[in-house]
Each structure stands twice: as structure tokens, then as C-alpha cells.
N, C-alpha and C positions, 0 to 999 in steps of 0.2 A: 504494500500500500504506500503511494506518495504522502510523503511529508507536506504540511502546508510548510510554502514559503513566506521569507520575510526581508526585508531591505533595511539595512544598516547604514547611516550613512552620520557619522563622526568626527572631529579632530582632532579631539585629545585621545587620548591613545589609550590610559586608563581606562577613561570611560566604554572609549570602544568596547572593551573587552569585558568591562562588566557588563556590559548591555546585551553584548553579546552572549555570554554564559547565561542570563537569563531569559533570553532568547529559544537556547538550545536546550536547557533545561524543562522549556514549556514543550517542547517536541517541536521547535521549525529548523525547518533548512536556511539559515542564514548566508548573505549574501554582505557582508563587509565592507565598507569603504570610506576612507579620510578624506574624502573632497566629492564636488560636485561632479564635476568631467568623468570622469569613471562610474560613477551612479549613473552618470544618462546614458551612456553607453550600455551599460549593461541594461536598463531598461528599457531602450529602443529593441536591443537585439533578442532578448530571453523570449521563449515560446512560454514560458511555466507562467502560471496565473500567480500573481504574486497578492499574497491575502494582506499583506502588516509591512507599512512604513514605518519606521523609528529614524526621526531627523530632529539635528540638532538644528536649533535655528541659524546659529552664526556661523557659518560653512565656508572655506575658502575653494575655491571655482577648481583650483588644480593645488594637488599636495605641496605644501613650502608658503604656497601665498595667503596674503592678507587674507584673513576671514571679514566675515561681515553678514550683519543681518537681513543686510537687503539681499546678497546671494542666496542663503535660505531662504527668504523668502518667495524667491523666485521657484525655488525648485519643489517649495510645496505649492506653489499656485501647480507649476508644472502636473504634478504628482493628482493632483485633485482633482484636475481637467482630465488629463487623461487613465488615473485609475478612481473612476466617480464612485463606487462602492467599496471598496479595498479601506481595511483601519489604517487609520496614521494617529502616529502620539508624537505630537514636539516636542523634544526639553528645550527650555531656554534659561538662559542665567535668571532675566529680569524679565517681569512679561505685565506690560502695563493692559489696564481693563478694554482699552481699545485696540492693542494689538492679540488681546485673544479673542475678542470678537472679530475682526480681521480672518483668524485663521479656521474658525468653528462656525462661521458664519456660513446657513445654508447647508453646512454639509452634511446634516439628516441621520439617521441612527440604523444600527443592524441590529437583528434577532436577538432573541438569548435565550440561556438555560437558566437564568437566576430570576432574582426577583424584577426585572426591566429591561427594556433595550437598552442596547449598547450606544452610547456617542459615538460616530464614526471620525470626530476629529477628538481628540485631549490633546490638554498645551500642559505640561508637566516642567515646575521648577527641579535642576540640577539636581538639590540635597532629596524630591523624593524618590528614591528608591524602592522605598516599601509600597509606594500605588503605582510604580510603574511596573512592579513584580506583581502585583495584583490583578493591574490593566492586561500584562500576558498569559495571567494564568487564567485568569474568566474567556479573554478572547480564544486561547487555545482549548480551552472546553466544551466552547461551543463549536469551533472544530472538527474537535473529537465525536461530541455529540451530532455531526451529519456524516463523520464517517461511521456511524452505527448503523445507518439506513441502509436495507438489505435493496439492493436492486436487483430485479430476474429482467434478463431478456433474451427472446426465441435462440435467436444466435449467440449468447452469451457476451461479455462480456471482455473478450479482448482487442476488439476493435474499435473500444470505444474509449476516447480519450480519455485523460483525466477532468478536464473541464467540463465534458459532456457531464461525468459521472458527479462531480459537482454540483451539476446544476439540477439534475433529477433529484439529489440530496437534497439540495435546496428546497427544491418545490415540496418533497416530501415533507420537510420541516416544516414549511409554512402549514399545511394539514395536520402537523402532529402527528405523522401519520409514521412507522415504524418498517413499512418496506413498500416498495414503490416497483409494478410490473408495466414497464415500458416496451414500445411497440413501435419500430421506424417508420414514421412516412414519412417520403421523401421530399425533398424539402425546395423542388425548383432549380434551378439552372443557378441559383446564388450559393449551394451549397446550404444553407442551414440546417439546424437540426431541429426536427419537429418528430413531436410524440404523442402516441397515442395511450393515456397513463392512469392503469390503477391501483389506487392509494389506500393502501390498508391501514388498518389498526391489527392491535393483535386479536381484538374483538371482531372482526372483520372488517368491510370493504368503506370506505369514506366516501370516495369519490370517483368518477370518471368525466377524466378533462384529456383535451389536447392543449399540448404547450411547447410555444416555438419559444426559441433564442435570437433575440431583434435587436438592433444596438439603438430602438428609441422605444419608453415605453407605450401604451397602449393609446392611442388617439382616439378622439370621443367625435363623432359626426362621420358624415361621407358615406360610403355605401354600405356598410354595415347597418347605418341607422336608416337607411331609406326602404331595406327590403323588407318585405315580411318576415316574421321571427323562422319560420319553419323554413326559411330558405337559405338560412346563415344559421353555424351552432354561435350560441350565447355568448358575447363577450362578456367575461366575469372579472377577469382584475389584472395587475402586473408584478411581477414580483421583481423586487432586486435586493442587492445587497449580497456579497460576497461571491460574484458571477462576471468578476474582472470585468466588470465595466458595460458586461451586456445586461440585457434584462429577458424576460421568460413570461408572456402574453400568455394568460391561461383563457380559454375556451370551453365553456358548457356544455356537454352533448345530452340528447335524448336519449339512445339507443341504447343497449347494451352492448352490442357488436356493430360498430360501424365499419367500413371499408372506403379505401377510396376507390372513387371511379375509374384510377388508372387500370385498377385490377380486374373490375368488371369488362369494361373493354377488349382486356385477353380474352374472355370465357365465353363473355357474351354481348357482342356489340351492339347487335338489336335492342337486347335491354337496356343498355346503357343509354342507347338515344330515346326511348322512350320515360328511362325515369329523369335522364336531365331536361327532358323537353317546359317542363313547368318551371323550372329554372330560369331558362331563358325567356319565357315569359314573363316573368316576376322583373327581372333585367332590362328589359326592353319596356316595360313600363313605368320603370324608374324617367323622374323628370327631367327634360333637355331642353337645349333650346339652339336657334339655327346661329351658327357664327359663318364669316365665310375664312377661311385661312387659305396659306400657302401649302401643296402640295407635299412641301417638305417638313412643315409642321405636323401634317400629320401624320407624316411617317416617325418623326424622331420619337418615339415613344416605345416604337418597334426597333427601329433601326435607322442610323445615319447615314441623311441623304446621300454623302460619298462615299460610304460603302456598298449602298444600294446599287445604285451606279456603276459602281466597279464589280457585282455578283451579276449583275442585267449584260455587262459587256461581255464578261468573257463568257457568256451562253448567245452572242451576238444577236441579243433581244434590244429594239431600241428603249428609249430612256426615255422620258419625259420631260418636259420642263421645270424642274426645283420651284418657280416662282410661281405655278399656272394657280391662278383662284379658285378653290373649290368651298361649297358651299357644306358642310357639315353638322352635324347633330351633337353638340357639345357636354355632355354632363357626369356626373361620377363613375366612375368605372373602379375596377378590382385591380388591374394592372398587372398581375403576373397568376392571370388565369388559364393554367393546365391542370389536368384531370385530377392528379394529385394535391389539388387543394378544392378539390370536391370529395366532399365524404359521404356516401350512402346511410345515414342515416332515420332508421324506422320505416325503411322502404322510399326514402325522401332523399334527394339531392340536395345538401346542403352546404354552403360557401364557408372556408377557411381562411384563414391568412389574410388579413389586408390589412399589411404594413407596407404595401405598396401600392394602396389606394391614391387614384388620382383624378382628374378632370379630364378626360379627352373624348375623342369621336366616337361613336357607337360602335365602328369595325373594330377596335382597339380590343377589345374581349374576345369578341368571333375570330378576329385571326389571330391571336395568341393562344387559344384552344385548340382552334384547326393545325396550327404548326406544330403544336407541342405535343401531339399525338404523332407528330411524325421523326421530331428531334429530339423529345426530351430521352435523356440518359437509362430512366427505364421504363419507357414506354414498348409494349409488345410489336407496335408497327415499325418501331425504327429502324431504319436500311443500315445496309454498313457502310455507305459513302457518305 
């Protein structure tokens, strides 16, 4: 089992190392460093999900030079930005009432196994020791307590990252829930990872959600909110916190056994177009309205006019004109609508994923269905060209 990691980043040397030893004592993989420049390096480059920042505020940029507060400063605004859920603890020498609202300002709390959430930022003076050994040992228990969440799935488990496994923990945690039986759908030509997920107690079953990994949380309106309920499963909430920066869009189903529509497709394609047929009605009744755009406008949603162009040439089909005016049908659409973010639900077609809800022309859905039965990765129709 992976260790959580943690980021160290020091001057004094002493310190280092005591921080360090309590660190490693909590159970993390510590990552060490006396200056700035080597901490960003390493944190541009590292694939590992890095759970715990420990930075001292007054940091000199590279080992030997001037420290300074505004350096630290800068690398926890860094830090913040780009690891949005991940705990950070400052020490600083002196930390006046506005510079700890400065650094704990907005940055919101994680789970816990104790009596509260967790602060996701504390600004800790030098002499305490005893609450920063505290601050690791609660963080690392809670930890501990998602690496206790049993995960089964079909294919088992070694194909599956550490941050996937993560994040299923997570989710399970938000339920309270004690093991968590996960289920691949496939997740679209962007790679993500989407689950089809039941959440036990030891008392039995909690829940049954689907939950993708999105790097924005959950957005409220747009096509989700214009369809009939029975034509979308339920958006229910977002989770984050401790999921390196992404977040996990959970989804309500009806069913007990849902499928996607990619599958049905292999077995039986008649039915497929029969139960999506209500679908597409439901879609085509959502509201629009006439804009006129450029030809190229409405393709870039699909695909850029100059690559289009160059796929049309070398099949020495002619081109069209980029600028010609066409007169279209404008309003929310799903935007990365292939079979697999249709889910067969209660004998019902129902819509998944849209985190990539947008506003474009009505063909925008029909031909990114229609292709992606032809291209997607595991689609039954796809050629080998």
C-alpha cells in the first residue's frame, strides 16, 4: 500500500529534521527541501498526489540566499492554487492577525475522524511543536482511516492507480460507508475516470451513484436543469478534498442495474435506437433560438476549421468556405455526447456527465453520437483505420 505523501520545504536545518521525523513518524513519504527552486521542481515534475504541505514562511528562492517572507509567500499562494484540497501548515516566526488571514483565507476544511473538520490551511508559530505533532497525527488518521475502505472491482485492482483508489476512498468516506464496489465506464475520449459505485455499510448497501473525476466542481443550470428528470440521472453533490486538486460529481440513479448504451449497441442495436429515441426527443425540445454564425463557428466545437480542411483535402473532397453564413439553432447542448455517457436506466435512457455542457447548434449532439459510435476507443463499431 502507498504511503501518503508530504512536502517539506525548510531553512534551518534543525528544524528540517525535526519536522521531518514527525513527518515520518505519522506514516508519510517525505519529500525535503531548504529552498524554494527545488520544491517547485519537484512539484511540477512528481506524478504522486501529494496530501501535506509543511512550509516555513520565510524561504530563501535557492539554498545560500536571503530568505524572506515574501518568497514564502509566494510559494504558498503557489501551493494553494495549484494543490486546492491538499493540507498545508505554515510555521512562521511572527504571524500578525492579518497575515494569517492572508494565508487561511478561503481555503475551506477536509473531512475527519475526530470530533470536526479539518482547517485545510494552519499558520503555526516556530516554538509549537506539540500542535504541529498533533496537526500530523489527526491528518494522518484520517489517512489511515480511507485507506481502510475495502474496494472490489470486476477486474480487480491492479490497474488502477493510486489516485483513482483514492478517490473511490474518498467518496466512500463521504457515505460513511466501509467498502465501496466500483464499476468502469468509460469515460470519453478525455480519459477520465467514471464509476458506476456501491456503497456499503457493514449493515448493508447505502447507496448507488455514478461518480466522475472533473477538475471543476459541479455546475448548477444548463442542460441538466432543462431536461426532464427521467432523462438525466440526478445530480446530487461534489465532493472534494484530499483528491489532489480534482473533484468527484456524484450522480443519483434509479435502477438497480444500469448499463451504458455503448454496451447495448454491441448486442442489440435495434434496441438501442428504440430506447434512446425518447431521449432525443426530450433534447430537441429543449429551448433555442435562430443565430446566424460563420460556418467555422460551428464547427469548432467539433473540430478546427484547419484541420477540417486538411482531413477534407487529403480525401480530395472540396472545402467550403470558413466565412459562409449559416443560419442555426442555438441553445444548451451536452457537448461530449457518446453512448457511454448514456446509461440505460429502468428500461430508460438516461444522460450522464455534463461537465462539458455548452451552448451550440443542434447538430452538435447528433454528430458527436453519430461519430462516436464509430471512433470512440471502445465502441463495438470501430474500424481499425
Amino acid at each position: 500500500m502507498s504511503r501518503p505523501s508530504a512536502v517539506l520545504v525548510e531553512d534551518d536545518s534543525q528544524q528540517l529534521g525535526v519536522s521531518a521525523a514527525v513527518l515520518k513518524e505519522a506514516g508519510f513519504d517525505v519529500a525535503a527541501f531548504d529552498s524554494i527552486s527545488p520544491a517547485r521542481k519537484f512539484i511540477s515534475e512528481t506524478e504522486r498526489l501529494i496530501d501535506l504541505f509543511v512550509l516555513d514562511r520565510r524561504l530563501p528562492v535557492d539554498s545560500g540566499d536571503p530568505a524572506s517572507d515574501e518568497f514564502g509567500d509566494e510559494l504558498r499562494n503557489q501551493v494553494r492554487e495549484e494543490f486546492p484540497d491538499s493540507r498545508l501548515i505554515i510555521f512562521t516566526g511572527y504571524a500578525t492577525v492579518r497575515q494569517v488571514q492572508e494565508a487561511v483565507q478561503g481555503s475551506g476544511q477536509l473531512p475527519s475522524v475526530g470530533t470536526g473538520p479539518i482547517d485545510r490551511v494552519t499558520v503555526l508559530e516556530k516554538d509549537q511543536s506539540i500542535e504541529f505533532k498533533q496537526q500530523v497525527d489527526e491528518f494522518g488518521l484520517l489517512i489511515r482511516s480511507l485507506d481502510d475502505v475495502e474496494i472490489n472491482m470486476p477486474g480487480g485492482l491492479a490497474d488502477v492507480s493510486y489516485s483513482d483508489r483514492r478517490a473511490l476512498r474518498r467518496l466512500a468516506f463521504e457515505y460513511q460507508a466501509a467498502s465501496v464496489q466500483a464499476q468502469s465506464l468509460v469515460g470519453g475520449l478525455t480519459g477520465a475516470s467514471v464509476w458506476l459505485c456501491e456503497l456499503h455499510a457493514p449493515e448493508g448497501l447505502l447507496a448507488r451513484v455514478v461518480a466522475k473525476r472533473v477538475s471543476l466542481p459541479l455546475q448548477r443550470g444548463g442542460l441538466a436543469e432543462l431536461l426532464p428528470r427521467v432523462n438525466t440521472a440526478s445530480a446530487m453533490a461534489t465532493v472534494s478534498g484530499m483528491l489532489g486538486g480534482s473533484h468527484l460529481n456524484i450522480l443519483q440513479l434509479a435502477g438497480a442495474a444500469p448499463s451504458a448504451l455503448m454496451d447495448l449497441i454491441e448486442t442489440d442495436p435495434v434496441r438501442s435506437v428504440e430506447i434512446v429515441r425518447p431521449l432525443w426527443t426530450a433534447l430537441n425540445e429543449v429551448n433555442d433560438q435562430e443565430k446566424v454564425m460563420l460556418l467555422s463557428e460551428i464547427c469548432a466545437p467539433l473540430l478546427a476549421w484547419g484541420e477540417l480542411e486538411n482531413l477534407l483535402a487529403a480525401h480530395s473532397l472540396p472545402v467550403p468556405s470558413a466565412t459562409l453564413a449559416v443560419t442555426a439553432r442555438i441553445g444548451a447542448r451536452h457537448g461530449d455526447l457518446h453512448p457511454s455517457n448514456v446509461l440505460i436506466d429502468n428500461g430508460q435512457a438516461a444522460l450522464i456527465d455534463f461537465d462539458s455542457s455548452t451552448f451550440g447548434p443542434r447538430c452538435l449532439d447528433a454528430v458527436t453520437m453519430l461519430l462516436s459510435t464509430l471512433v470512440h476507443p471502445e465502441s463495438a463499431l470501430k474500424g481499425d483505420g
